[in-house]
LUMKEFI-296845 format. One line per field, with one value per atom (N, C-alpha, C): x, y, z; chain; atom name. Coordinates in nm, 3 decimals, always signed. Example, Ala and Ser with C-alpha at 12.3 -4.5 7.8 and 13.67 -1.06 7.14 Angstrom:
! residues 2
px c(+1.319,+1.230,+1.320,+1.285,+1.367,+1.290)
py c(-0.569,-0.450,-0.330,-0.225,-0.106,+0.003)
pz c(+0.780,+0.780,+0.780,+0.708,+0.714,+0.787)
kette c(A,A,A,A,A,A)
atom c(N,CA,C,N,CA,C)
END
This chain:
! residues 117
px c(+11.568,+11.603,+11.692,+11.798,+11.909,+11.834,+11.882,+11.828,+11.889,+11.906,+11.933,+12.017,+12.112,+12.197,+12.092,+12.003,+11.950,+11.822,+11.763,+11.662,+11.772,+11.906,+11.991,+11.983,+11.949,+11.919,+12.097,+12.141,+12.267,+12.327,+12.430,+12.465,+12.482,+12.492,+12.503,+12.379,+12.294,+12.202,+12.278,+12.282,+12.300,+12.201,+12.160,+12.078,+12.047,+12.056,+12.113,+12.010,+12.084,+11.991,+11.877,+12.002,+11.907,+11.913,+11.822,+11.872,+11.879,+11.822,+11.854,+12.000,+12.077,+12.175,+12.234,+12.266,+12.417,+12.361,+12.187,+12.187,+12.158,+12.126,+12.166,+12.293,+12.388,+12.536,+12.553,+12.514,+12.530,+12.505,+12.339,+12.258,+12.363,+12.426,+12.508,+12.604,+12.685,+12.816,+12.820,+12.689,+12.688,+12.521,+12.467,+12.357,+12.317,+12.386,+12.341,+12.394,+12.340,+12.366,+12.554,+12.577,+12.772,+12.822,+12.936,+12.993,+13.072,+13.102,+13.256,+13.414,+13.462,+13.573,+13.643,+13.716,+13.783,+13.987,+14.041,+14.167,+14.232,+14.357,+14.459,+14.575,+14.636,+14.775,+14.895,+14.990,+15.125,+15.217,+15.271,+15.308,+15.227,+15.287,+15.187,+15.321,+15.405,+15.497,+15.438,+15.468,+15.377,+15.311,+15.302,+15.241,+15.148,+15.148,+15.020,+14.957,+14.971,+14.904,+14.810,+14.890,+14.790,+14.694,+14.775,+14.623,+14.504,+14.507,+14.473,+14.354,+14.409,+14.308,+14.245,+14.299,+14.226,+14.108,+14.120,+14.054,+13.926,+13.950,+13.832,+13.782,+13.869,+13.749,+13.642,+13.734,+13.613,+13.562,+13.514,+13.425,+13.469,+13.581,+13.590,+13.642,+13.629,+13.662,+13.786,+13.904,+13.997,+13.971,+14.023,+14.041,+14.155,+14.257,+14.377,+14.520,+14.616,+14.722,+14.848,+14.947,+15.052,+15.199,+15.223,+15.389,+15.450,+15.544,+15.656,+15.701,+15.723,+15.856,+15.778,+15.694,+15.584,+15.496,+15.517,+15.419,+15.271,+15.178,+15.012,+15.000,+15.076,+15.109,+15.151,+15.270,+15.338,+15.222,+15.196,+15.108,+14.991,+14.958,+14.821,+14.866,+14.960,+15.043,+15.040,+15.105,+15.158,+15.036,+14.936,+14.830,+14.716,+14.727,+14.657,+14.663,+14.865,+14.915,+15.027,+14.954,+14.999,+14.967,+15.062,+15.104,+15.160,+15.074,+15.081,+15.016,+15.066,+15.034,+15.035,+14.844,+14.824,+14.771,+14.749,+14.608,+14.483,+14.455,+14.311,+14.301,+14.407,+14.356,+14.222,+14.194,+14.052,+13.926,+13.977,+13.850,+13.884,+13.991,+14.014,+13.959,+13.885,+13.867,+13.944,+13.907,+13.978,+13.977,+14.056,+14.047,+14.030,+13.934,+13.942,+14.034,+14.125,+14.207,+14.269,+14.226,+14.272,+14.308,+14.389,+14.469,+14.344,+14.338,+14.270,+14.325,+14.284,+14.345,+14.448,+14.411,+14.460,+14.555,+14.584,+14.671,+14.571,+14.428,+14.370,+14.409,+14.355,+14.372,+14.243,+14.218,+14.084,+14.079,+13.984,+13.962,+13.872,+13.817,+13.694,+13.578,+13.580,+13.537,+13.479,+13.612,+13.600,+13.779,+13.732,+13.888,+13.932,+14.107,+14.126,+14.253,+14.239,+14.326,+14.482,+14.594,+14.729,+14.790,+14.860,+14.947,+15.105,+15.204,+15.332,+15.398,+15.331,+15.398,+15.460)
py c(+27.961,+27.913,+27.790,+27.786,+27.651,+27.547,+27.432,+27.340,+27.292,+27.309,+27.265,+27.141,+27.119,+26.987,+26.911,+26.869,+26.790,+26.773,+26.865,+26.819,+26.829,+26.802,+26.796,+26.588,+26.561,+26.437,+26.387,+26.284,+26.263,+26.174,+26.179,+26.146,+26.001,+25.929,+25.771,+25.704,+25.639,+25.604,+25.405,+25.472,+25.280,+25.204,+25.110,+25.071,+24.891,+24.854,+24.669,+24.629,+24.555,+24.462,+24.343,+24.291,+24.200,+24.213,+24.270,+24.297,+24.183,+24.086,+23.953,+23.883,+23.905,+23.859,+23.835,+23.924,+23.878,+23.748,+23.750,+23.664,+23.539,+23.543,+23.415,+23.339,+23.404,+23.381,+23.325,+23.384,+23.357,+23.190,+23.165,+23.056,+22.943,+22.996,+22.863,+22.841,+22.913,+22.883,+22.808,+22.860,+22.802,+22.715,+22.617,+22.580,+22.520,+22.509,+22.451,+22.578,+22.541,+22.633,+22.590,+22.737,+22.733,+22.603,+22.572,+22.458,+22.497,+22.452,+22.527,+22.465,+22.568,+22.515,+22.415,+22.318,+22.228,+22.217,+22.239,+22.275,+22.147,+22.173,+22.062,+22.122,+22.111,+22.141,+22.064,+22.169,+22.084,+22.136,+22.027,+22.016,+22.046,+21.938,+21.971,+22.024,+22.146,+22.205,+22.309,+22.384,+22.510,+22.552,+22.607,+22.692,+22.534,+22.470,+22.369,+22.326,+22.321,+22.325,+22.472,+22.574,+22.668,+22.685,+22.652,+22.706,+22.586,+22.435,+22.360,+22.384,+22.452,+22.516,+22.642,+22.697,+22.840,+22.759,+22.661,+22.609,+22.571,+22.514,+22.431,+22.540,+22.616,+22.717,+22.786,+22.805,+22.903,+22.824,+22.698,+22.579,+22.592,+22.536,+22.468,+22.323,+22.307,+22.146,+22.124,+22.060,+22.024,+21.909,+21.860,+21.677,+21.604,+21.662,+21.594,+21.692,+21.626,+21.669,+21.572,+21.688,+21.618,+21.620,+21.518,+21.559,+21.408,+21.418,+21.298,+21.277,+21.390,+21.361,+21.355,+21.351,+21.316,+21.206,+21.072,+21.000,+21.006,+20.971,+21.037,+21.012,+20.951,+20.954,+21.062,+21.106,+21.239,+21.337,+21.346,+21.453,+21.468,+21.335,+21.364,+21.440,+21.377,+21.446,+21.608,+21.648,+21.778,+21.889,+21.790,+21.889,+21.888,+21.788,+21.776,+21.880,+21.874,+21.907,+22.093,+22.131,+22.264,+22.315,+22.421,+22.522,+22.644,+22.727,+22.808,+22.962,+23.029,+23.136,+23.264,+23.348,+23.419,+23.491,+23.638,+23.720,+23.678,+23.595,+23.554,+23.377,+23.350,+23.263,+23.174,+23.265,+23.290,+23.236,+23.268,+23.249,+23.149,+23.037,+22.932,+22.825,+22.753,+22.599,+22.490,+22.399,+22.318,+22.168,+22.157,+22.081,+21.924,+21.821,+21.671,+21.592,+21.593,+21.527,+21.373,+21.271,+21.103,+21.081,+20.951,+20.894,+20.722,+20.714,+20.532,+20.436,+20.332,+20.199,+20.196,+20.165,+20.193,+20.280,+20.389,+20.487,+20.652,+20.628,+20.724,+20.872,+20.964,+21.113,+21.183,+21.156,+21.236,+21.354,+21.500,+21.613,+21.645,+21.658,+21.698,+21.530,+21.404,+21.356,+21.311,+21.376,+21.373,+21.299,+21.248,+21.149,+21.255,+21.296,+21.391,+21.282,+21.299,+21.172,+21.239,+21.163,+21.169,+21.134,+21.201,+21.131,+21.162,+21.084,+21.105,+21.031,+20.929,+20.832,+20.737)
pz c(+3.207,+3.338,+3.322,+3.391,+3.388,+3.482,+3.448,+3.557,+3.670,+3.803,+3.920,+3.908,+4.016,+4.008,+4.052,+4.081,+4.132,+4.004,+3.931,+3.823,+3.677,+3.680,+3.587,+3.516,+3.427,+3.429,+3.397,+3.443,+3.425,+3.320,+3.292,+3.148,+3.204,+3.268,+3.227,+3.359,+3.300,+3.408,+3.451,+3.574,+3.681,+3.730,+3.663,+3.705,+3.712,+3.870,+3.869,+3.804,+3.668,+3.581,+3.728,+3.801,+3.890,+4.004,+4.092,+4.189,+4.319,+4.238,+4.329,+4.318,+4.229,+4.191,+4.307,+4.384,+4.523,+4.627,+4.570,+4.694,+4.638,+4.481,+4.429,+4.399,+4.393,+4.388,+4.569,+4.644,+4.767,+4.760,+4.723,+4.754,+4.681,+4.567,+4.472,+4.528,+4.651,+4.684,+4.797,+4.840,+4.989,+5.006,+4.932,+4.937,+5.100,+5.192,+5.311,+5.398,+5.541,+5.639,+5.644,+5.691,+5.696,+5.766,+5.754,+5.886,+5.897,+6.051,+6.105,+6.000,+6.018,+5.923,+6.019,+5.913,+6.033,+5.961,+6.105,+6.102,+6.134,+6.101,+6.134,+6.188,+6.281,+6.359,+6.282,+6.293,+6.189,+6.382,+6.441,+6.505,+6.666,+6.754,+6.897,+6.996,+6.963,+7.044,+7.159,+7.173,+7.241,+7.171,+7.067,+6.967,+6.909,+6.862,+6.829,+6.981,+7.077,+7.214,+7.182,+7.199,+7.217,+7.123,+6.973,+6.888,+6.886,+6.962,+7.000,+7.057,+7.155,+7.285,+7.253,+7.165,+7.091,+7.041,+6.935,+6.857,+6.914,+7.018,+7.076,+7.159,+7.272,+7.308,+7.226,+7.088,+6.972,+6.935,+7.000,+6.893,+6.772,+6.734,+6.610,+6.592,+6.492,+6.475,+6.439,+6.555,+6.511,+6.487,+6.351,+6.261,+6.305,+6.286,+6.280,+6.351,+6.386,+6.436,+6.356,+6.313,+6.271,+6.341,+6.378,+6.448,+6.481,+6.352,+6.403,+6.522,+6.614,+6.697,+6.836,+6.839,+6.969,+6.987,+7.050,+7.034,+7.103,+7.086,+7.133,+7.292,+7.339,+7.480,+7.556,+7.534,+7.537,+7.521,+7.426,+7.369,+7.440,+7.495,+7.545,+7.693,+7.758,+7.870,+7.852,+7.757,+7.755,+7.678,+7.655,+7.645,+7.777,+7.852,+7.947,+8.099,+8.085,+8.190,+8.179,+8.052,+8.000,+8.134,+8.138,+8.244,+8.170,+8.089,+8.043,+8.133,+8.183,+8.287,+8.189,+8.208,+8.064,+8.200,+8.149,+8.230,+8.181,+8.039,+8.070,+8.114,+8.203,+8.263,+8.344,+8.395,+8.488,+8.401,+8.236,+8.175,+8.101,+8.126,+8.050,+8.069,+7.999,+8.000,+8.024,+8.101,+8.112,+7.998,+7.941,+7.773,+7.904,+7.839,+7.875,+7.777,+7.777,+7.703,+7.768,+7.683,+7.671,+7.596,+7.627,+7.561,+7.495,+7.384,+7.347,+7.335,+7.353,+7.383,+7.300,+7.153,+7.031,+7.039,+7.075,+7.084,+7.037,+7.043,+6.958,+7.054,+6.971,+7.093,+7.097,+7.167,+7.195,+7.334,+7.244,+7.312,+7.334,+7.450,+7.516,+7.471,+7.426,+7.395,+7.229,+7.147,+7.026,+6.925,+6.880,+6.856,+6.740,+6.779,+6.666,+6.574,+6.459,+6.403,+6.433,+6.439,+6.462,+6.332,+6.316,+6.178,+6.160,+6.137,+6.139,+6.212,+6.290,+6.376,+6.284)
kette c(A,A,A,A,A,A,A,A,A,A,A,A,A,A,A,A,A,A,A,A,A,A,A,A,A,A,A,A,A,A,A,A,A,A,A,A,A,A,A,A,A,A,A,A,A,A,A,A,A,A,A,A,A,A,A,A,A,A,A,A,A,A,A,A,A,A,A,A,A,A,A,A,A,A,A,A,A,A,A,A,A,A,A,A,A,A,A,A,A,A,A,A,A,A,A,A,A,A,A,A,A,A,A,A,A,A,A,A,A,A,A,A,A,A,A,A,A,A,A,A,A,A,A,A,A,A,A,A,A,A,A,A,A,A,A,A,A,A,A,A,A,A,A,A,A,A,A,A,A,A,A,A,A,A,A,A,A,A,A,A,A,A,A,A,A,A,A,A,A,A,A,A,A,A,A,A,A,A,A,A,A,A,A,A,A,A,A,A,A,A,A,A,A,A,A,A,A,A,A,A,A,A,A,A,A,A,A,A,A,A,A,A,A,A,A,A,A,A,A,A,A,A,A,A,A,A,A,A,A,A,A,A,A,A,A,A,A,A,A,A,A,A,A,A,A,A,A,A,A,A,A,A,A,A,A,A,A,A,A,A,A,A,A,A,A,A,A,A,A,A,A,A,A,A,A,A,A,A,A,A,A,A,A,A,A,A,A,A,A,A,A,A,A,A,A,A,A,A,A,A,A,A,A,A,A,A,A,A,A,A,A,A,A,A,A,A,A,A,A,A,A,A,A,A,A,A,A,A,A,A,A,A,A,A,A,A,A,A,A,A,A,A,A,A,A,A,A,A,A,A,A)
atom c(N,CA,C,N,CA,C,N,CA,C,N,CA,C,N,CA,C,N,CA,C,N,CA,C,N,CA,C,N,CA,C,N,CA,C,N,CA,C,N,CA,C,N,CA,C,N,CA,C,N,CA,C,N,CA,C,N,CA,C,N,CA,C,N,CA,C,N,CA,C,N,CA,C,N,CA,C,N,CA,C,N,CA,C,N,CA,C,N,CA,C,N,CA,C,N,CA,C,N,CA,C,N,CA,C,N,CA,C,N,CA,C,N,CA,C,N,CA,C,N,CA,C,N,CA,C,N,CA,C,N,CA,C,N,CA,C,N,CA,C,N,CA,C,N,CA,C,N,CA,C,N,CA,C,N,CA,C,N,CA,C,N,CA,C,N,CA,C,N,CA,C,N,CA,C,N,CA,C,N,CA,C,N,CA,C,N,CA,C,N,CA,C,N,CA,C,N,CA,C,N,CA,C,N,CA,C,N,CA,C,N,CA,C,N,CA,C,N,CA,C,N,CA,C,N,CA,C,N,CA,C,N,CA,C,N,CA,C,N,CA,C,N,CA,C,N,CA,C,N,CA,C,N,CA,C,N,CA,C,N,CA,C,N,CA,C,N,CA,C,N,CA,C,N,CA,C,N,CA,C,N,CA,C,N,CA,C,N,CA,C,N,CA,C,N,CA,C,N,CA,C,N,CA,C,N,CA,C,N,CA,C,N,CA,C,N,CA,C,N,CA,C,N,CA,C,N,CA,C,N,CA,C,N,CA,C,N,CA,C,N,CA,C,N,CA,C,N,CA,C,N,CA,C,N,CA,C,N,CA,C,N,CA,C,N,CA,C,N,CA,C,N,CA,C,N,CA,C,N,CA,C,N,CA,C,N,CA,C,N,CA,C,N,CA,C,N,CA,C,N,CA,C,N,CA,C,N,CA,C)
END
């Protein structure tokens, strides 16, 4: 009698030496709970406005903004007073954006550093 594919024993056996391994590699890379990644904007034109406001709707942490040619005044203006007309308008937030004594820039109540002035 031949033996069945299935009671055929197979020529190379696989078998995970550890089978804890992926989640110890996990534990070494990442020993604390995740943190949001934190981004920086290279210019505050239209396109650094919007991914601005992307950013912060998806809760993330913007740090810093870079742009010579805008001083944090301006900027705080033209992020305050965006008039950008989308179909998901309806579901947009409205960003709290100030200007600090100092000249700082702060969004929603969080100071994002400026650099390039």
């Amino acid at each position: 009698k031949e033996p069945t594919p299935e009671e055929e024993e197979p020529l190379i056996q696989f078998e995970d030496p550890e089978p804890e391994l992926p989640q110890r590699i996990a534990e070494r890379l990442s020993p604390g709970p995740p943190s949001k990644p934190k981004i920086g904007i290279n210019g505050m034109d239209r396109l650094g406005r919007l991914v601005l406001r992307a950013a912060v709707e998806a809760g993330l942490d913007v740090v810093a903004v870079n742009d010579p040619f805008i001083p944090v005044n301006q900027m705080t203006q033209l992020a305050k007073f965006e008039a950008v007309k989308s179909p998901w308008q309806p579901r947009r937030i409205d960003l709290r954006v100030s200007e600090g004594p100092q000249g700082q820039f702060y969004v929603d109540g969080k100071e994002i550093g400026v650099m390039g002035e």
